[in-house]
C-alpha positions as CSV (number, residue, x, y, z in Angstrom):
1,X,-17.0,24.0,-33.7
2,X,-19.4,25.8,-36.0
3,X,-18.8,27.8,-39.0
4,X,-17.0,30.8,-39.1
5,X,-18.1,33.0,-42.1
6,X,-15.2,35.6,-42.1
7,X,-12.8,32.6,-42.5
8,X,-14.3,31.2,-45.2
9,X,-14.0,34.2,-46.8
10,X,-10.9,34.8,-46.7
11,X,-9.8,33.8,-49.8
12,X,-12.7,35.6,-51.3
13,X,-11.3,39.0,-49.5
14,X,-7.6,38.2,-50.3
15,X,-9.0,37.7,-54.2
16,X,-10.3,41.4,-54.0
17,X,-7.5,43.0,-52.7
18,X,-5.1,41.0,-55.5
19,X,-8.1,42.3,-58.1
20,X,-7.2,46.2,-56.9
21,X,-3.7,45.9,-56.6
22,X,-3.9,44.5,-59.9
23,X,-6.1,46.5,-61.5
24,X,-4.2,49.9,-60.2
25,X,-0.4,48.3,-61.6
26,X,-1.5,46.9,-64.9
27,X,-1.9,49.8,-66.5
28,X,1.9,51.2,-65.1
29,X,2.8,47.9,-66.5
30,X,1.6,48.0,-70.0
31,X,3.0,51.4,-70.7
32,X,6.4,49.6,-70.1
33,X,5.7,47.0,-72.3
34,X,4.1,49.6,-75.0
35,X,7.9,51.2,-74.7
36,X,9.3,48.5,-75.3
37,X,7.0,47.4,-78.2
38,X,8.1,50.6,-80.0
39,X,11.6,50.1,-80.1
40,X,10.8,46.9,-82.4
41,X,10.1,47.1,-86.3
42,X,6.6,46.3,-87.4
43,X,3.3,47.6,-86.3
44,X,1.7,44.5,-85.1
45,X,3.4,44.7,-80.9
46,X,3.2,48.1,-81.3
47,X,-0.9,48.7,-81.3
48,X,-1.3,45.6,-79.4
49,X,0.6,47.3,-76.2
50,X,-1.6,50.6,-77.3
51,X,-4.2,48.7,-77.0
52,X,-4.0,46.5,-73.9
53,X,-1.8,50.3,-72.3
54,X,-5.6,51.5,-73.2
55,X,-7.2,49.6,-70.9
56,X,-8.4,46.7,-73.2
57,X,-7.1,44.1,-71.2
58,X,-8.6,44.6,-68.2
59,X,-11.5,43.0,-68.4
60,X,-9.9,40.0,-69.4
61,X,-7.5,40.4,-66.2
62,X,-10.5,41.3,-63.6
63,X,-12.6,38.5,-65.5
64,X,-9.7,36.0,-64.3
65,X,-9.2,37.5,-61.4
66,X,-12.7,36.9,-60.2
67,X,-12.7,33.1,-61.8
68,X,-9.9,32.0,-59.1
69,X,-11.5,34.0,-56.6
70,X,-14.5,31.9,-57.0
71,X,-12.7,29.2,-56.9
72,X,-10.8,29.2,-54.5
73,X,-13.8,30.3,-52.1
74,X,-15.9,26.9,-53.5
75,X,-13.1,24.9,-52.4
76,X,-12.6,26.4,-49.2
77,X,-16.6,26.5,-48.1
78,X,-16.1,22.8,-49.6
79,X,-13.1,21.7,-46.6
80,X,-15.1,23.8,-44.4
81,X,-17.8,21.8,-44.2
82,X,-15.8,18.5,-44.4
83,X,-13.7,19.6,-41.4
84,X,-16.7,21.1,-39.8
85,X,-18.4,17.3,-40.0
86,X,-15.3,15.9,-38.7
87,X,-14.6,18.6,-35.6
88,X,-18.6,18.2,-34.9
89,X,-18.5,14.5,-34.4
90,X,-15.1,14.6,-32.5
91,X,-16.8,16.7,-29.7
92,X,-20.5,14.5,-29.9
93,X,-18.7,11.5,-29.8
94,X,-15.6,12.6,-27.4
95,X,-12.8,9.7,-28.8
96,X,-12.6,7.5,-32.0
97,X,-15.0,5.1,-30.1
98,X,-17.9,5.6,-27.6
99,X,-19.6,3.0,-25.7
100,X,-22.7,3.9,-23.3
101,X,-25.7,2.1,-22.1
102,X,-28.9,3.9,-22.7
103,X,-29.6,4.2,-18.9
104,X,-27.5,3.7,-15.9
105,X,-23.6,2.4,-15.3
106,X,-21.4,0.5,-17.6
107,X,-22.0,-3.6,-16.9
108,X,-19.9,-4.7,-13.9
109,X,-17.0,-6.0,-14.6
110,X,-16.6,-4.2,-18.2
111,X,-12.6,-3.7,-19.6
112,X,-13.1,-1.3,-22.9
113,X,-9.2,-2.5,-23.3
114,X,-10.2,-5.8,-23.8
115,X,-12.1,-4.7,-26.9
116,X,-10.6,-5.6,-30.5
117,X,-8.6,-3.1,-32.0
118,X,-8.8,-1.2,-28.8
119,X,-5.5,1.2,-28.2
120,X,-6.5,3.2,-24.9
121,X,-10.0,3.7,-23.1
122,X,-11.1,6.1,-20.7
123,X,-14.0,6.4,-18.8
124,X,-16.4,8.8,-17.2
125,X,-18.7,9.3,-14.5
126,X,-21.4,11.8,-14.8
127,X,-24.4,13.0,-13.0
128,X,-26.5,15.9,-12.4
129,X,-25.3,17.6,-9.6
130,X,-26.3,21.1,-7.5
131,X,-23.6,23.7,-7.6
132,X,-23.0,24.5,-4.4
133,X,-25.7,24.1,-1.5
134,X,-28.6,25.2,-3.7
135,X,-27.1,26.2,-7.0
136,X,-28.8,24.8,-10.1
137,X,-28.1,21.8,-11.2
138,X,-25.2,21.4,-13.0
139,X,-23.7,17.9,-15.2
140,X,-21.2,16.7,-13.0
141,X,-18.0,14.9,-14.9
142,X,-15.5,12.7,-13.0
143,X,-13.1,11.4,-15.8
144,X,-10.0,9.9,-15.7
145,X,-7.7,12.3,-16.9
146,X,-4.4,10.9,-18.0
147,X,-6.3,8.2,-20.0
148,X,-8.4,10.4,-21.8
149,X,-5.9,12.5,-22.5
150,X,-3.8,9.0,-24.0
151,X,-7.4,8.5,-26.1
152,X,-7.3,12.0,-27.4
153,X,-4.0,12.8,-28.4
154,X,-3.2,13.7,-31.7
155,X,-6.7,14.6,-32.4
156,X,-8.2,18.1,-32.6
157,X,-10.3,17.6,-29.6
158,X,-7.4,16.8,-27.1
159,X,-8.2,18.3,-24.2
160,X,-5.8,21.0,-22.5
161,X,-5.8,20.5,-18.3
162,X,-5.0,23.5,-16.5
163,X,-1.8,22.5,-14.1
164,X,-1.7,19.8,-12.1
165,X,-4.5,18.3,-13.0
166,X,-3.8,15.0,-13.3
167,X,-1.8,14.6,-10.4
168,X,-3.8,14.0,-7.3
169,X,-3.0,16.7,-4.1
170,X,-4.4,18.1,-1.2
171,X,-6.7,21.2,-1.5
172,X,-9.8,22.0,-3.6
173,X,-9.9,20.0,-6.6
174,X,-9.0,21.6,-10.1
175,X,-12.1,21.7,-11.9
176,X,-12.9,22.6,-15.4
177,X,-16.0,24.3,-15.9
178,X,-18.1,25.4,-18.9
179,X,-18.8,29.1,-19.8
180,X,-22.2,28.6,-18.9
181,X,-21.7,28.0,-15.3
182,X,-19.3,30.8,-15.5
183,X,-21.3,33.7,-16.9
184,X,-24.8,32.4,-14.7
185,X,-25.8,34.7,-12.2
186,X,-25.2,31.6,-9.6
187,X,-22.1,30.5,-11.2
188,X,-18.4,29.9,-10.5
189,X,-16.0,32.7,-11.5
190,X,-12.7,31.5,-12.6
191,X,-10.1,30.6,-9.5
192,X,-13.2,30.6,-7.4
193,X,-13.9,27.8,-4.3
194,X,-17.0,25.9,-4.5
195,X,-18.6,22.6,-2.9
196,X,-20.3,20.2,-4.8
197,X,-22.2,17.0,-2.8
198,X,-21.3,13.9,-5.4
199,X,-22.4,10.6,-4.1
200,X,-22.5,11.7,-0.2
201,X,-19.3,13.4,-0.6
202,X,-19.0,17.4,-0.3
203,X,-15.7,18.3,-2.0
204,X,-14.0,21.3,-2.4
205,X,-13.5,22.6,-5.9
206,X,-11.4,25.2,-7.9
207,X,-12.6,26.7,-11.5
208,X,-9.4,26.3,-12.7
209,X,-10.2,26.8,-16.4
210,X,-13.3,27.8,-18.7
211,X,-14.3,26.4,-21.8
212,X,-16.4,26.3,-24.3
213,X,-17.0,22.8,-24.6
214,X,-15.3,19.3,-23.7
215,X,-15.2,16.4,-25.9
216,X,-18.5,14.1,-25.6
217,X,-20.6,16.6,-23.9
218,X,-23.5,17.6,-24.8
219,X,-23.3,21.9,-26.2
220,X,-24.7,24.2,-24.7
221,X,-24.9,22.2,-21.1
222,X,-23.4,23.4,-18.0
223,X,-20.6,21.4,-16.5
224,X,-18.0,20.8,-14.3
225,X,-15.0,18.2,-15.2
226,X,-13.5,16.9,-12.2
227,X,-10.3,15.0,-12.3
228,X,-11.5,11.4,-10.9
229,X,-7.5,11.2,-9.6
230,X,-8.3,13.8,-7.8
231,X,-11.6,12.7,-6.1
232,X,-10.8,9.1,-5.2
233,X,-7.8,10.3,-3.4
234,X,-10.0,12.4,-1.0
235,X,-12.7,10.1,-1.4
236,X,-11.4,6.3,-1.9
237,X,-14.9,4.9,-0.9
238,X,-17.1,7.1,-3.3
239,X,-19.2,4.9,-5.7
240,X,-18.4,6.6,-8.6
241,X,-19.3,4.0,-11.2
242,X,-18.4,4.8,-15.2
243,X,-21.5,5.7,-17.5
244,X,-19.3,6.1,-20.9
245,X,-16.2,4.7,-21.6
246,X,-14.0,6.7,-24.6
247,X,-12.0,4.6,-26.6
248,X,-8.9,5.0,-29.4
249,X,-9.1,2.5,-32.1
250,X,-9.1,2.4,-35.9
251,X,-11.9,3.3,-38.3
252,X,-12.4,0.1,-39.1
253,X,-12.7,-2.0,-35.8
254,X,-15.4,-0.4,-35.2
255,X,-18.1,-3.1,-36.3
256,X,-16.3,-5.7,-34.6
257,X,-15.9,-3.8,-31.0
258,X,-20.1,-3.9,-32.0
259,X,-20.3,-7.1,-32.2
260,X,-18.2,-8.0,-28.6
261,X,-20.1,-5.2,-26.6
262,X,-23.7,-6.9,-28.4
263,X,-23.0,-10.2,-27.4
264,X,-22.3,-9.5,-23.7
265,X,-24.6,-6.6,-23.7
266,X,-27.6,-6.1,-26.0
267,X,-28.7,-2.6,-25.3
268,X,-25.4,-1.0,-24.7
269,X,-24.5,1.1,-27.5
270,X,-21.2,1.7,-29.9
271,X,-20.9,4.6,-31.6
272,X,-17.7,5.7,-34.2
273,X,-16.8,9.5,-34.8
274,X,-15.6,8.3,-38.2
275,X,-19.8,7.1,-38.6
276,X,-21.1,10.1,-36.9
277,X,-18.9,12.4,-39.7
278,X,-20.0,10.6,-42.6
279,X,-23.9,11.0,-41.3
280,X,-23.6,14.8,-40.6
281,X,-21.8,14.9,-44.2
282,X,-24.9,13.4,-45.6
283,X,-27.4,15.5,-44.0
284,X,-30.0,16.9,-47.0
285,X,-28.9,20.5,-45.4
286,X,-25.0,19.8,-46.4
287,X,-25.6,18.0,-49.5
288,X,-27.9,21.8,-50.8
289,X,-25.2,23.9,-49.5
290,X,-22.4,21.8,-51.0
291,X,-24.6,21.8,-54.3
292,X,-25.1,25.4,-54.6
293,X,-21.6,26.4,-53.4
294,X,-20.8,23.9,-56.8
295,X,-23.0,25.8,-58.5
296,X,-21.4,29.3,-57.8
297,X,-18.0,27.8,-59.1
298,X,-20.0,26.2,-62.4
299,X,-21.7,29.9,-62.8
């Protein structure tokens, strides 16, 4: 999600190395052409390949050289930023679409496919939860998994499941957890068995995978995803109401699914990734750096 330095400067690097390989053949090149340029009649080809054989035209070639090197790093720091706006709202916002109250459950009763423009929804329970008996506490994710994973596709914060976790079994639940909970001193290693107590209910769970982060989670938070396929099979009467429903639908439906959700409810929230991008684009940090990374290119 954030920058990566060395990538960006990889055109940069790959711009030095052409310089040296450059600078080290031009000269074996020019004596060919000076060769050649003696063979001819007149004097004129003939001191210019002296000339350039000489050394003269290096400057000019390392002067170039260094022009598209520049270049092409302004206009890769320049995508990096756009893509890193885009990849940074993805994982804030977790799908095209996001709708939340500020406090509590989702209004009774609420279909986000019912929404205009609406392709596939997905929704979430989440809570804070102990890990374990007396572990600390830990933001505890029920989602439903084959939907989200219908919300996400095709963008680059689909999620990747670890086996069989969308299809309900018997056995600990397949859990994903974050690296947090996985490196604390009273965390879950991966493939590990632990018990969480979620609405009166103590499950079994299995680490199955760690990430770094999951789409519309807060960074930096421990977490465990749970399948909710998973927990209402071995919990059917569990009151696990959504909190945040995830939605797919175009950039442009977005002030209208607004305008249903305000009408029924007021304080629930809407918020776009396509909104969120723009904002972070606009930030007074990202409009300097994009300025003096213009700048360099000018200079």
């Amino acid at each position: 999600v954030g920058f990566d330095p060395l990538i960006a400067a990889v055109p940069a690097l790959v711009g030095i190395a052409a310089g040296i390989v450059a600078v080290r053949l031009y000269p074996l090149v020019m004596r060919g052409v000076s060769g050649l340029a003696r063979r001819r009649r007149g004097l004129v080809p003939m001191l210019a390949a002296r000339r350039a054989s000489e050394g003269g035209g290096s400057a000019v070639l390392l002067v170039l050289l260094a022009t598209a090197t520049v270049g092409a790093f302004g206009v890769v720091a320049l995508d990096s930023l756009d893509r890193g706006a885009d990849l940074a709202a993805w994982n804030s916002v977790g799908a095209s679409q996001r709708v939340e109250p500020p406090t509590g459950a989702l209004p009774t009763g609420f279909d986000a496919t019912t929404l205009p423009g609406v392709e596939a929804a997905a929704t979430e329970f989440q809570g804070n939860i102990p890990l374990g008996l007396s572990g600390p506490q830990t933001l505890f994710v029920a989602v439903e998994a084959a939907a989200l994973a219908d919300v996400l596709a095709g963008t680059p914060v689909a999620p990747a499941y670890p086996p069989g976790f969308t299809e309900p079994g018997s056995g600990p639940i397949p859990a994903i957890i974050s690296t947090s909970v996985a490196e604390s001193p009273r965390g879950v290693k991966p493939g590990e068995t632990f018990t969480m107590s979620v609405e009166g209910y103590n499950l079994t769970y299995r680490a199955a995978m760690v990430v770094d982060s999951f789409p519309g989670l807060p960074p930096g938070r421990g977490f465990v995803v749970a399948p909710r396929e998973w927990f209402t099979a071995q919990a059917p009467a569990a009151r696990i109401v959504p909190v945040v429903a995830f939605l797919r639908a175009p950039e442009e439906a977005a002030d209208a699914i607004r305008s249903v959700v305000a009408a029924d409810e007021p304080t629930v929230t809407v918020t776009s990734q396509a909104e969120d991008a723009e904002a972070r684009r606009s930030e007074p940090v990202t409009g300097a750096v994009r300025s003096l990374i213009l700048l360099a290119v000018l200079v």
